[in-house]
C-alpha positions in Angstrom: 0.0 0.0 0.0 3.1 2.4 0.7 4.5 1.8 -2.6 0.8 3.0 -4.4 0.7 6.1 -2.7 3.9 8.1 -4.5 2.4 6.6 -8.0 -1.0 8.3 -7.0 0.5 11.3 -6.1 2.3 11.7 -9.5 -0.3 10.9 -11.3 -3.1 12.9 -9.7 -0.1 16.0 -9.8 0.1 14.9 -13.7 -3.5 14.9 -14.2 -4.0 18.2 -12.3 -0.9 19.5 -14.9 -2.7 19.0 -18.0 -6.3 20.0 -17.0 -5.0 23.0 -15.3 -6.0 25.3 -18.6 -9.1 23.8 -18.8 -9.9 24.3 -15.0 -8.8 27.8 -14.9 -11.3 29.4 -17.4 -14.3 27.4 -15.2 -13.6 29.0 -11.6 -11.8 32.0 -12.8 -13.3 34.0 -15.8 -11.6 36.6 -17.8 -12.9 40.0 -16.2 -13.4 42.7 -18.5 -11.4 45.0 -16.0 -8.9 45.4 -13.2 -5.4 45.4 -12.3 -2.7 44.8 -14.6 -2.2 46.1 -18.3 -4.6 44.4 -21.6 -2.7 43.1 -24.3 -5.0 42.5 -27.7 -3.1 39.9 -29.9 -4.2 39.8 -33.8 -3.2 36.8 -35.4 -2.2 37.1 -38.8 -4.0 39.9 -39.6 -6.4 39.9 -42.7 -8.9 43.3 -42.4 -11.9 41.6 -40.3 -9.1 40.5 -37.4 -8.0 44.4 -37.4 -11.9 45.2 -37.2 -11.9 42.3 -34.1 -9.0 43.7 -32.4 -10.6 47.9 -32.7 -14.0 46.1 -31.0 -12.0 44.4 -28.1 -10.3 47.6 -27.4 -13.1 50.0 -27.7 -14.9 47.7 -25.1 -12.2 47.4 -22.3 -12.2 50.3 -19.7 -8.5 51.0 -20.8 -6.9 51.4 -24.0 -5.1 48.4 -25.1 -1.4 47.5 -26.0 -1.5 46.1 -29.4 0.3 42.7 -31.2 0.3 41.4 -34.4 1.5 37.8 -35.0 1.4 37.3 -38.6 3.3 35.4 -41.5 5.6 37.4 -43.9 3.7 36.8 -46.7 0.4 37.6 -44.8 -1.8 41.0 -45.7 0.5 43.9 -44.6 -0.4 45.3 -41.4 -2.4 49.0 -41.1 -0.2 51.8 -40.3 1.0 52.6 -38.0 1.8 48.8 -37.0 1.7 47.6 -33.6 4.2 45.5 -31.9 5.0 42.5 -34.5 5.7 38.8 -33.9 6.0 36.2 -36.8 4.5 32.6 -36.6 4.0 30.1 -39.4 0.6 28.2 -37.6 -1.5 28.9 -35.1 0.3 26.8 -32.4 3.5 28.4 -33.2 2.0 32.2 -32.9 1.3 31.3 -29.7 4.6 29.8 -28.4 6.1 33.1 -30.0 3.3 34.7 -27.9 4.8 33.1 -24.9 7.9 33.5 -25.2 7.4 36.9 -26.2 5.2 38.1 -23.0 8.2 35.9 -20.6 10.5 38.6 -21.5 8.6 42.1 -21.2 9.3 44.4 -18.2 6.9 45.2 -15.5 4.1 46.0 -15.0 2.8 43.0 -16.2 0.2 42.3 -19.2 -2.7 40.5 -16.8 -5.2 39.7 -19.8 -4.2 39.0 -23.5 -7.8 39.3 -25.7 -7.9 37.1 -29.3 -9.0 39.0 -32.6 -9.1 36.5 -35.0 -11.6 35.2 -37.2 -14.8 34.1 -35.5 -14.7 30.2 -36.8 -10.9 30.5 -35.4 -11.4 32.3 -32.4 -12.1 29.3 -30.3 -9.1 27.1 -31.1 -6.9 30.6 -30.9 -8.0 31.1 -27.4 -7.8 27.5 -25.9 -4.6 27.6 -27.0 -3.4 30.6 -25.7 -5.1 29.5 -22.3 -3.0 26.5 -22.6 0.7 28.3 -23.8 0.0 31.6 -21.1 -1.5 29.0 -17.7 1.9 29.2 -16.3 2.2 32.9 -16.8 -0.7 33.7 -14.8 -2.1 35.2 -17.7 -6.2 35.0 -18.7 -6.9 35.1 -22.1 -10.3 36.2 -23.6 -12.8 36.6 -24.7 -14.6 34.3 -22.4 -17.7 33.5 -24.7 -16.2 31.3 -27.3 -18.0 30.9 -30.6 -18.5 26.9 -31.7 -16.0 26.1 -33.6 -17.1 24.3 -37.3 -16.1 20.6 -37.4 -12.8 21.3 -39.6 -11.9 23.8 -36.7 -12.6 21.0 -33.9 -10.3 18.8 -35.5 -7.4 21.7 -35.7 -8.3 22.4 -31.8 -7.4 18.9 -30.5 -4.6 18.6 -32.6 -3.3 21.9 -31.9 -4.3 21.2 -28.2 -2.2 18.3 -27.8 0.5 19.9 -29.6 0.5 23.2 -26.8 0.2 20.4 -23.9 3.8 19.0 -25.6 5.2 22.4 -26.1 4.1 23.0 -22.1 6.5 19.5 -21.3 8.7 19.6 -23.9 9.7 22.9 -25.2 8.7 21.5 -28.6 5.1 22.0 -30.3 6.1 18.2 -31.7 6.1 19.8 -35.5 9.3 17.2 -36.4 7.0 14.5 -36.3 5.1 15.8 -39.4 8.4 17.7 -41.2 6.3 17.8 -45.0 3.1 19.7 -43.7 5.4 22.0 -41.9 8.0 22.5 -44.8 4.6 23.8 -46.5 3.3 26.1 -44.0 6.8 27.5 -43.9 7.5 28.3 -47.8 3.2 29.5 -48.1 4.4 31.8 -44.5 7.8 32.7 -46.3 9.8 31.5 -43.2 
């Protein structure tokens, strides 16, 4: 019986690892306001994620920093452009996103909002919960469209590809080297 209970406690510590994004956004939504500076992330930026992003901002009580995570090759940004990152996929905007908010100076961003594209929106923001848990960042916008059935299947790939990148370091992209190969050359990267 002595030798059960360390097992247990790794695995209910492992469990508790992995569900922790999901469990956050339950008991702990993203508030529209408070403490801490808002960050609105575009990702790759076509003219209805611009229009997203200026309705996020125009609804929070402060004005928002502003990113935009796009591929080279993707529509140019508006002038003047905000604060630019460069990602090839979804999944890999948002380890750039990470890595990106790890190294900025105090005062801390305390919410990052999605402007995406609404059928994207949900798989954007899961993910983000997922890459930013250990940040102590919440990511909205709480009220997450459905995603369409081509979407659900990029969200639990994409999902299980973040959980990786949270273990690993690595969003496990090696393991399918032709579909990224494309994604780079269509991003330019």
């Amino acid at each position: 019986m002595k030798a059960a209970l360390p097992g247990a406690v790794v695995f209910l510590a492992s469990g508790l690892w992995l569900a922790w994004p999901w469990i956050v956004p339950l008991v702990s939504p993203v508030p529209t306001s408070g403490p801490g500076g808002d960050l609105v992330v575009v990702l790759d930026g076509g003219s209805g994620r611009f229009a997203a992003s200026d309705r996020i901002g125009k609804a929070l009580s402060q004005p928002p920093r502003h990113l935009l995570i796009r591929c080279p090759r993707g529509t140019p940004p508006p002038q003047p452009t905000p604060e630019l990152l460069q990602g090839f996929d979804t999944a890999t905007q948002i380890t750039a996103l990470a890595h990106w908010l790890r190294h900025q100076p105090s005062p801390r961003i305390a919410r990052v909002w999605i402007a995406t594209d609404p059928d994207h929106t949900a798989r954007a923001v899961v993910l983000a919960r997922i890459g930013l848990v250990s940040l102590g960042i919440r990511v909205g916008p709480a009220d997450l469209p459905t995603p369409s059935p081509s979407e659900h299947r990029k969200l639990l790939r994409d999902a299980l590809r973040l959980t990786l990148w949270r273990a690993t370091g690595s969003t496990g992209a090696w393991l399918a080297p032709q579909v990224v190969a494309r994604k780079r050359v269509d991003c330019g990267v």
